[in-house]
MIDRENDREN-342318 format. One record per residue (C-alpha): residue in three letters; x, y, z; residue number from 1. Coordinates in Angstrom, 1 decimal. Each point is the difference from the previous one (the first is absolute). Layout:
<nodes>
+------+--------+--------+--------+-----+
: type :   east :  north :     up : seq :
+------+--------+--------+--------+-----+
:  ALA :      X :      Y :      Z : NUM :
...
+------+--------+--------+--------+-----+
</nodes>
This chain:
<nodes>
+------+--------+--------+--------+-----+
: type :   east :  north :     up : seq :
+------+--------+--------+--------+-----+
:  UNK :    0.0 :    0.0 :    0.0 :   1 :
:  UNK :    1.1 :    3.5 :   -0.5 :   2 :
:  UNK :    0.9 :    2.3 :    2.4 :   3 :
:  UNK :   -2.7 :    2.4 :   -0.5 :   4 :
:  UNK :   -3.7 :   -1.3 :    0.8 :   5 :
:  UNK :   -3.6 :    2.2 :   -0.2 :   6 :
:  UNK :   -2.3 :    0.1 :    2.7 :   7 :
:  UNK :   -2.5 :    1.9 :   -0.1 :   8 :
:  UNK :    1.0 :    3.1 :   -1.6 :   9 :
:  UNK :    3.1 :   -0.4 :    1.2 :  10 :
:  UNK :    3.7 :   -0.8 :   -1.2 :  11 :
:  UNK :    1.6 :   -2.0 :    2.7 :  12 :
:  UNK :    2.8 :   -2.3 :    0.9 :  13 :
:  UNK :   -1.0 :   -3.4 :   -0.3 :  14 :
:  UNK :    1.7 :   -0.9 :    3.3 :  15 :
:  UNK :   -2.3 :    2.0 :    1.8 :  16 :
:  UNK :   -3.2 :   -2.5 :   -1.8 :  17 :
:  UNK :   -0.2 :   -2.5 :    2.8 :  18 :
:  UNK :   -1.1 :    2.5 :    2.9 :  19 :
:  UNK :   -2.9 :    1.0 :   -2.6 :  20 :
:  UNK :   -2.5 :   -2.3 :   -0.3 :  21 :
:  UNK :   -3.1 :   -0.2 :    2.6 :  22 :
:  UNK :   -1.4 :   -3.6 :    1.3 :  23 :
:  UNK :   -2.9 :    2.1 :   -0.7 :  24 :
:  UNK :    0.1 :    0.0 :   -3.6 :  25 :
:  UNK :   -2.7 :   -1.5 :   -1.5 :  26 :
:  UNK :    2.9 :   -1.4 :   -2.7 :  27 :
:  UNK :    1.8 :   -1.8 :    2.6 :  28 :
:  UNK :   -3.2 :   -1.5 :    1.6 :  29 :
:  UNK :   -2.2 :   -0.9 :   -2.6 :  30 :
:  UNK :    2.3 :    0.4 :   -3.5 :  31 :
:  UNK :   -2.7 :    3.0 :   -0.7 :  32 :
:  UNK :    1.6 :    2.0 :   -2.6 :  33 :
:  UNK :    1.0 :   -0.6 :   -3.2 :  34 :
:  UNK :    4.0 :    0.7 :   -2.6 :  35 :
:  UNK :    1.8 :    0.5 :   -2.9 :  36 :
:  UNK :    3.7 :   -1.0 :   -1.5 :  37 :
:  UNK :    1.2 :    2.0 :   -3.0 :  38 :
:  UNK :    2.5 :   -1.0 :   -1.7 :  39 :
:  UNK :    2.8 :    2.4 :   -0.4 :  40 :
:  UNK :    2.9 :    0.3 :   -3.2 :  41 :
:  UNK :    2.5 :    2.0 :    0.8 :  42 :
:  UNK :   -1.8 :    2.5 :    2.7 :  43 :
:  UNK :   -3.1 :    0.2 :   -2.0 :  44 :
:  UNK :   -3.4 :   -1.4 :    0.8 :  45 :
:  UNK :   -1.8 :   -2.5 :   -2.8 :  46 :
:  UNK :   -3.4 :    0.6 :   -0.5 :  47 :
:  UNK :   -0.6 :    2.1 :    2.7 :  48 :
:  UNK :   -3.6 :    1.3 :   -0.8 :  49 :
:  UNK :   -1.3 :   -3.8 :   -0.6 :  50 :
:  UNK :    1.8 :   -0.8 :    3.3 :  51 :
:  UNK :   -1.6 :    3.1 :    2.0 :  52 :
:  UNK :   -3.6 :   -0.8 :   -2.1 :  53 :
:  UNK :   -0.3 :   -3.9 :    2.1 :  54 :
:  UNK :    1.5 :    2.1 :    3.0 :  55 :
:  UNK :   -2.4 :    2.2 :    0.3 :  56 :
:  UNK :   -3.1 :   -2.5 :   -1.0 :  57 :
:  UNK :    1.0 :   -2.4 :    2.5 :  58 :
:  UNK :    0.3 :    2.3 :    2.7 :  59 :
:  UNK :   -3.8 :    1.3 :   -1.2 :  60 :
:  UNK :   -1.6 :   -3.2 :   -0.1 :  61 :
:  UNK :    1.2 :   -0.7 :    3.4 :  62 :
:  UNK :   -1.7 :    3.2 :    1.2 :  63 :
:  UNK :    3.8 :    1.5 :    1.3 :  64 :
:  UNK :    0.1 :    4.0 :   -0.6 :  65 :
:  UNK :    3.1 :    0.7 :   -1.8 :  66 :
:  UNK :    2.6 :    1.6 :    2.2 :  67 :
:  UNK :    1.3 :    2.5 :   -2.9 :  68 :
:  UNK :   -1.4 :    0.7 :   -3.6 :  69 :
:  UNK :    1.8 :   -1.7 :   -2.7 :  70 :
:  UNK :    1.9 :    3.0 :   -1.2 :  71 :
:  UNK :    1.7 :   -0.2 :    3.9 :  72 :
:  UNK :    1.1 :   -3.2 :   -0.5 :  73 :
:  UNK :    1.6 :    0.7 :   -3.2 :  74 :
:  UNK :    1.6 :    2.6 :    1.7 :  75 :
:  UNK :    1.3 :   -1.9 :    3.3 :  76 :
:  UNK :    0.9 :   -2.8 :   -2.1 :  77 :
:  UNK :    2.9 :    1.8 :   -1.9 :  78 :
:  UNK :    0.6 :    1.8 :    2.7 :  79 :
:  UNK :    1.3 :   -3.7 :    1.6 :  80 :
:  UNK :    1.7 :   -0.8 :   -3.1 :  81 :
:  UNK :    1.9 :    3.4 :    0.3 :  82 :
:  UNK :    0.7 :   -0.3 :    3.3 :  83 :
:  UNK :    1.7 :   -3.5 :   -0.7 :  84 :
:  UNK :    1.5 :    1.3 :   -3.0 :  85 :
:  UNK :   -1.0 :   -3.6 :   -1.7 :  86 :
:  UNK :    0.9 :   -0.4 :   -3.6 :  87 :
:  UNK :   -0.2 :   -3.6 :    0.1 :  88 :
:  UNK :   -2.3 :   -2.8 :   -0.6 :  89 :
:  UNK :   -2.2 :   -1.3 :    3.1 :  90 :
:  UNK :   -3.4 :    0.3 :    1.0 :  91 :
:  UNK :   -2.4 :    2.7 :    1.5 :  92 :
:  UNK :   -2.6 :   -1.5 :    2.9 :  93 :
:  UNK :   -2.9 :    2.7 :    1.3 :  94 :
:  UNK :   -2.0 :   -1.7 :    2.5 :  95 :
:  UNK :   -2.8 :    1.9 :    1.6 :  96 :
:  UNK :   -2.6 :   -1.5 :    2.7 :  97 :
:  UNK :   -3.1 :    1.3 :    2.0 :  98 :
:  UNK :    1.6 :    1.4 :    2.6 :  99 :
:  UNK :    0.4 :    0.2 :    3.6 : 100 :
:  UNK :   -3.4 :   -1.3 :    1.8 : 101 :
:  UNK :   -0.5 :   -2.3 :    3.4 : 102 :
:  UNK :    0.2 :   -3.4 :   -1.2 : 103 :
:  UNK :   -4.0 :   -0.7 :   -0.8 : 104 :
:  UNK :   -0.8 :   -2.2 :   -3.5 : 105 :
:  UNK :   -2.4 :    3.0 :   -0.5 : 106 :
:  UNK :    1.9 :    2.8 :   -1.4 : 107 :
:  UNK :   -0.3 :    4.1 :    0.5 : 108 :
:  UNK :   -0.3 :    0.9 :   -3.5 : 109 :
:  UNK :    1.0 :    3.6 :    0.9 : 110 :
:  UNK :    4.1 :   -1.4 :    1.1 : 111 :
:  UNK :    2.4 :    2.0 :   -1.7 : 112 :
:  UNK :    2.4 :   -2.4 :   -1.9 : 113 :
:  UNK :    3.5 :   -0.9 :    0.3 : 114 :
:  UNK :    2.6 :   -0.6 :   -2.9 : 115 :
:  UNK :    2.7 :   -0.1 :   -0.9 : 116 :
:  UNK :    2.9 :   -1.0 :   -2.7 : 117 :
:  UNK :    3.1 :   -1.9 :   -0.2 : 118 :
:  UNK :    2.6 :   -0.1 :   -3.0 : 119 :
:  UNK :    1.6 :   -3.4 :   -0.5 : 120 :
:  UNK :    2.9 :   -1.5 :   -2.3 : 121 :
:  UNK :   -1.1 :   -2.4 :   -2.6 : 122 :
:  UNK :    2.0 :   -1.3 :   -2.7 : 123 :
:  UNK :   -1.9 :   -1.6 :   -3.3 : 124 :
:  UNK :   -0.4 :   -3.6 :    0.6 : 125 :
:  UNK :    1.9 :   -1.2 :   -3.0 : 126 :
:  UNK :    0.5 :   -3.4 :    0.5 : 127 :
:  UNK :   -4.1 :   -0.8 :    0.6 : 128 :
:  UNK :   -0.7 :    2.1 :   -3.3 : 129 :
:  UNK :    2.6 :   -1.8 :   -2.1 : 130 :
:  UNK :   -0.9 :   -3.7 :    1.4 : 131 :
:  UNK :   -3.4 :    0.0 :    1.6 : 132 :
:  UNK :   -2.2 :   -0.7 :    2.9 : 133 :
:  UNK :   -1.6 :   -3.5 :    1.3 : 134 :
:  UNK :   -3.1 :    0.8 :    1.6 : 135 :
:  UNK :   -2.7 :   -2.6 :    1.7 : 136 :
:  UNK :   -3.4 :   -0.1 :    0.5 : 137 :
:  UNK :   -1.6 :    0.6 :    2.9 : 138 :
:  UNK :   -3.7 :    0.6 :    1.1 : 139 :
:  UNK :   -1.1 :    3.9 :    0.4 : 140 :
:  UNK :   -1.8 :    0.3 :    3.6 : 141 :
:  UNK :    1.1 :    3.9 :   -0.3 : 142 :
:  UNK :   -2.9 :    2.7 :    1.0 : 143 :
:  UNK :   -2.0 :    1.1 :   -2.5 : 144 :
:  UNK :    1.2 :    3.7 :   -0.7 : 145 :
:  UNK :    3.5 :   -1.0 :   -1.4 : 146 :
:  UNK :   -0.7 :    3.3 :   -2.7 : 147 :
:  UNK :    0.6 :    1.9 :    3.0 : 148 :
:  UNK :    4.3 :    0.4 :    1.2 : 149 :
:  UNK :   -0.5 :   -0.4 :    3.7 : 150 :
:  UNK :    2.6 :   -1.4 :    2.6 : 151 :
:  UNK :   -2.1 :   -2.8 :    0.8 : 152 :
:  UNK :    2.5 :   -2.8 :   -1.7 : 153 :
:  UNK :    0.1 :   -2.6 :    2.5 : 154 :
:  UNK :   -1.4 :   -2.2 :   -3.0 : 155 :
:  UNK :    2.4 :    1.0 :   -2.1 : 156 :
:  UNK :    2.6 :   -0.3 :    2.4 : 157 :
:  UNK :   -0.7 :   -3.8 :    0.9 : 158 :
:  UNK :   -0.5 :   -1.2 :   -3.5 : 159 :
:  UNK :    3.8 :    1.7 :   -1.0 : 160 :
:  UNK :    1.8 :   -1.6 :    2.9 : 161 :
:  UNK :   -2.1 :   -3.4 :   -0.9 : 162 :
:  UNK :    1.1 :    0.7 :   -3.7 : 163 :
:  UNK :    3.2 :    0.5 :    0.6 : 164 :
:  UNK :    0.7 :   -2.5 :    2.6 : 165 :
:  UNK :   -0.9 :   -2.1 :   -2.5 : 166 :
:  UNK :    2.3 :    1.1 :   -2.6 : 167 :
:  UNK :   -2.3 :    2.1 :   -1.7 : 168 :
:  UNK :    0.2 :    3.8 :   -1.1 : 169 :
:  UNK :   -3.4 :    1.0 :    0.8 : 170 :
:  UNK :   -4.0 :   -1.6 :    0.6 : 171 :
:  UNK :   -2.2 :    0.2 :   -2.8 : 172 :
:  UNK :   -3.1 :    0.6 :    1.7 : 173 :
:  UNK :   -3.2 :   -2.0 :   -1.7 : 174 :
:  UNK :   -3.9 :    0.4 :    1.6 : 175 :
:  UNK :   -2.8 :   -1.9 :   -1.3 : 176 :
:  UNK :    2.4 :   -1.9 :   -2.9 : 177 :
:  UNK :    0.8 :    4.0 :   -1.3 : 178 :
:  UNK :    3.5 :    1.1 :    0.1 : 179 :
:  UNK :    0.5 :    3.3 :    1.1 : 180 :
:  UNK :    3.3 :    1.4 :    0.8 : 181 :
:  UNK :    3.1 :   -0.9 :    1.9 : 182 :
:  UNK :    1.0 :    0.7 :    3.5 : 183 :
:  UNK :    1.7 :    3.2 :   -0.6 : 184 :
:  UNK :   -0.1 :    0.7 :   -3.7 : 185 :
:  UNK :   -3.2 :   -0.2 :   -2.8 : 186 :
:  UNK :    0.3 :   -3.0 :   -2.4 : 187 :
:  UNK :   -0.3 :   -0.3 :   -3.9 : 188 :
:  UNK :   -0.3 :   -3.1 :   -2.4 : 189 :
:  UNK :    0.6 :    0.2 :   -3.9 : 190 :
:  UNK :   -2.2 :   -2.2 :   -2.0 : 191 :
:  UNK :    0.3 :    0.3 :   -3.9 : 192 :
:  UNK :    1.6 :    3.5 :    0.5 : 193 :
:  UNK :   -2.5 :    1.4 :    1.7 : 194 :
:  UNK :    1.1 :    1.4 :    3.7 : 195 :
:  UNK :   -3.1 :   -1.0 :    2.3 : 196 :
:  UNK :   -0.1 :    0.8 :    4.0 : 197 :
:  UNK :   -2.5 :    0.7 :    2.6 : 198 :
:  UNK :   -2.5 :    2.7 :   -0.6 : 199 :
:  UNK :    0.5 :    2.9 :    2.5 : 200 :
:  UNK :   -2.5 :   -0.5 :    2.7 : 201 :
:  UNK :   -0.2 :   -1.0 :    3.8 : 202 :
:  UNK :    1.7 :   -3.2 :   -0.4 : 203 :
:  UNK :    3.3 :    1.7 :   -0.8 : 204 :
:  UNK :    2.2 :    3.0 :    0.6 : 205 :
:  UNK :    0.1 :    1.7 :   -3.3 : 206 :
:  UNK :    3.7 :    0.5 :    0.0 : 207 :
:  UNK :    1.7 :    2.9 :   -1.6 : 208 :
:  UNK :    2.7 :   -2.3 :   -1.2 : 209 :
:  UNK :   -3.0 :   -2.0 :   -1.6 : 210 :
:  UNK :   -2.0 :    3.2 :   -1.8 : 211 :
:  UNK :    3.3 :    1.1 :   -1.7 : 212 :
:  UNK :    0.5 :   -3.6 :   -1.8 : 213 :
:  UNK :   -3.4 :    0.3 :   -1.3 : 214 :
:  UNK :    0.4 :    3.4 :   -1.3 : 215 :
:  UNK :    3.4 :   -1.0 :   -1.7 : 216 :
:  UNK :   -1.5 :   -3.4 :   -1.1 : 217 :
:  UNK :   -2.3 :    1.8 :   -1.8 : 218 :
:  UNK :    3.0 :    2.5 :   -1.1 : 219 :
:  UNK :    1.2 :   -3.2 :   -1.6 : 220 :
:  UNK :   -3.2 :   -0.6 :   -1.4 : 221 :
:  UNK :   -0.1 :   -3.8 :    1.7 : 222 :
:  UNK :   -3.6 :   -0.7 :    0.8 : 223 :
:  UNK :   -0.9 :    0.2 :    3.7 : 224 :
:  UNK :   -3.1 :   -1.3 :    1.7 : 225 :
:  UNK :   -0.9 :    0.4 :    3.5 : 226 :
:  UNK :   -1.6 :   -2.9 :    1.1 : 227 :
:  UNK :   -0.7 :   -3.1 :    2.7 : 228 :
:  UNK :    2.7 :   -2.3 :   -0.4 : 229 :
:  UNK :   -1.0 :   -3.8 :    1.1 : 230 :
:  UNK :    2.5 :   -1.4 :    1.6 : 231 :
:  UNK :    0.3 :   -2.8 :   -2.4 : 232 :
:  UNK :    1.1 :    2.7 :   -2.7 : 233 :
:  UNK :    3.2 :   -0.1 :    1.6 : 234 :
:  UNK :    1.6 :   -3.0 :   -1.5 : 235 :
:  UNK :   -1.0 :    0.5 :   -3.4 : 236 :
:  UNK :    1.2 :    3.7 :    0.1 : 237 :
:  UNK :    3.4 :    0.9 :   -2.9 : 238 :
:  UNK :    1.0 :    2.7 :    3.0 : 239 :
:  UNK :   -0.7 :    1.4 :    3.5 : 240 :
:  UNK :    1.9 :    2.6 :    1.5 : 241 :
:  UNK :   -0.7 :    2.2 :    3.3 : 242 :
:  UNK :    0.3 :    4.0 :    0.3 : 243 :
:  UNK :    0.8 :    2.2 :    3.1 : 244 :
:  UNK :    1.4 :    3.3 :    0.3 : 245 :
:  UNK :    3.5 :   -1.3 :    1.7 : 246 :
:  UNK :    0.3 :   -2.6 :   -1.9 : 247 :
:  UNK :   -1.6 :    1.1 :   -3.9 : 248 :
:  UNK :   -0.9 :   -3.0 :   -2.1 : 249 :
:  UNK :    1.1 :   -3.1 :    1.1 : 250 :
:  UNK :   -0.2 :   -3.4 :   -1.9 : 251 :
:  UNK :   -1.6 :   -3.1 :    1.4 : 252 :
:  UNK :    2.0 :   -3.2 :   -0.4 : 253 :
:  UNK :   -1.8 :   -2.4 :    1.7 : 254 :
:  UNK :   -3.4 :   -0.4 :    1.8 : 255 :
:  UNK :    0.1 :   -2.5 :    2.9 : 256 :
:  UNK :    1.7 :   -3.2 :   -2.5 : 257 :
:  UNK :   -1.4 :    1.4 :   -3.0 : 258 :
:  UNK :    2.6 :    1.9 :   -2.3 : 259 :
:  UNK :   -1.4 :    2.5 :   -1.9 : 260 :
:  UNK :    1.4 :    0.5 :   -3.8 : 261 :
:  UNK :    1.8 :   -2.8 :    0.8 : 262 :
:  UNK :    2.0 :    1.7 :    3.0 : 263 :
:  UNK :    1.3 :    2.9 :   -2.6 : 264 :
:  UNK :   -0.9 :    3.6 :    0.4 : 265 :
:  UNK :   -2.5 :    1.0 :   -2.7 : 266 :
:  UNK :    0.0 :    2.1 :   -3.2 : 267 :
:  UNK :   -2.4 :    2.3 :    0.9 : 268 :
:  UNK :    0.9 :    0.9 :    3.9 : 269 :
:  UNK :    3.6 :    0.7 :   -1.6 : 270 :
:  UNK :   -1.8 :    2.3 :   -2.4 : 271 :
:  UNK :   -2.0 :    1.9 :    3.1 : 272 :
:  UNK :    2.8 :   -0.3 :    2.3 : 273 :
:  UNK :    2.4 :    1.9 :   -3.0 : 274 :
:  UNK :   -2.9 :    2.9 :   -0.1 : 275 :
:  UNK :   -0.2 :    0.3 :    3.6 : 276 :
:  UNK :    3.9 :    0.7 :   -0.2 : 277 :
:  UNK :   -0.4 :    2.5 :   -3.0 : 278 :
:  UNK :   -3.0 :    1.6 :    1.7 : 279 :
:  UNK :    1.4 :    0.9 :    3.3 : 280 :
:  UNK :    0.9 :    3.8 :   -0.5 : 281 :
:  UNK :   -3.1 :    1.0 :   -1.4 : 282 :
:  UNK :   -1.9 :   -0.3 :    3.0 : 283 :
:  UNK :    2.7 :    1.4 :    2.2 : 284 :
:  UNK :   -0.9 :    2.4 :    2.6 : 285 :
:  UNK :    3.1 :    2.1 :    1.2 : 286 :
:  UNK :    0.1 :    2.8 :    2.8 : 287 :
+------+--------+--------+--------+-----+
</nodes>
């Protein structure tokens, strides 16, 4: 982490971050509040506006009053990345919860929220973009709001360590014999060229990562559907390949035993993975 952390408002060391959180937060008690990571290229912030879009929306359909406009946060945001004079590549978190309240399941809705922001190093993940992912299968007993980025992961969280325990990259989560998106990332299968994932509704977090490969699949003019997958789709797919904002478009190799494209990265997520590259500074925000 860099030296330089924001909370609330304020530009602070980030050794002074542990005497700052209350056991009266209602993120701390009940995960009530929800986040963001952007991505950042050499100090400036990728797709910052689609990024602050789902921030603010989740934070609205959780009925928490934003602490500072959007405008503000533009402003205090590269007002961190000055202050750490960060030119490099890492990642941006903003986390921003209900508040402080007496712990009570029923919340004040009048709290004033708490946020803050964080600027970590992150280098490109070469070696998973070159070679691949194995994911495996696992059954989705997640809530029912996944479209909204709250911190409530403890899901997530066990289906990762179980995944990766097991020598697996990530879960991919299915619910009623649907597939709908892995444990940290969105997933996409190719089927006769055309680039088919999960339509964006409350079974999924419409990633940011995910809305930029559609718009440069279409770019590319590759057909795109957004659909139900049945889980049975999965071994007759020609690709599969899972998006994130750390970790850009990544290839799946392998599902459970089952190789996809026979274990070989695929034609077509080299193709998007190439545009993601080339279309990196053009949605560049720098302070």
């Amino acid at each position: 982490m860099e030296k330089y952390i924001l909370w609330n408002g304020d530009i602070i060391d980030s050794k002074e971050k542990d005497g700052l959180i209350s056991f009266d937060d209602r993120g701390y008690q009940f995960g009530d509040g929800v986040y963001e990571v952007i991505r950042i290229y050499k100090g400036a912030l990728h797709l910052l506006d689609l990024h602050l879009d789902r921030l603010f929306r989740s934070m609205k359909e959780l009925n928490i009053t934003p602490p500072i406009s959007r405008e503000q946060f533009i402003d205090e945001l590269g007002k961190l990345i000055g202050h750490n004079q960060f030119d490099q590549d890492g990642n941006l978190y903003v986390q921003v919860t209900r508040g402080l309240q007496p712990r009570a399941h029923i919340y004040n809705p009048g709290s004033k929220a708490v946020y803050y922001a964080k600027i970590d190093h992150f280098q490109k993940p070469v070696e998973i973009l070159q070679n691949g992912v194995s994911v495996t299968v696992q059954e989705d007993i997640r809530w029912l709001r996944c479209d909204i980025k709250s911190l409530n992961l403890l899901p997530n969280i066990m289906a990762m360590t179980n995944a990766y325990h097991n020598g697996f990259y990530e879960p991919l989560f299915v619910r009623d014999g649907i597939v709908r998106e892995c444990g940290a990332s969105n997933f996409f299968l190719v089927k006769d060229g055309k680039v088919i994932t999960h339509p964006a509704n409350h079974f999924i977090l419409n990633g940011i990562t995910r809305l930029h490969v559609l718009r440069l699949a279409k770019e590319l003019n590759l057909p795109v559907e957004e659909r139900e997958i049945d889980r049975n789709e999965l071994y007759t797919a020609d690709e599969c390949f899972l998006t994130a904002t750390p970790l850009e478009v990544v290839p799946i190799t392998h599902i459970d035993e089952h190789k996809v494209n026979g274990g070989e990265v695929g034609r077509i997520t080299r193709k998007l993975q190439k545009r993601y590259e080339q279309s990196i500074s053009n949605d560049l925000y720098t302070f």
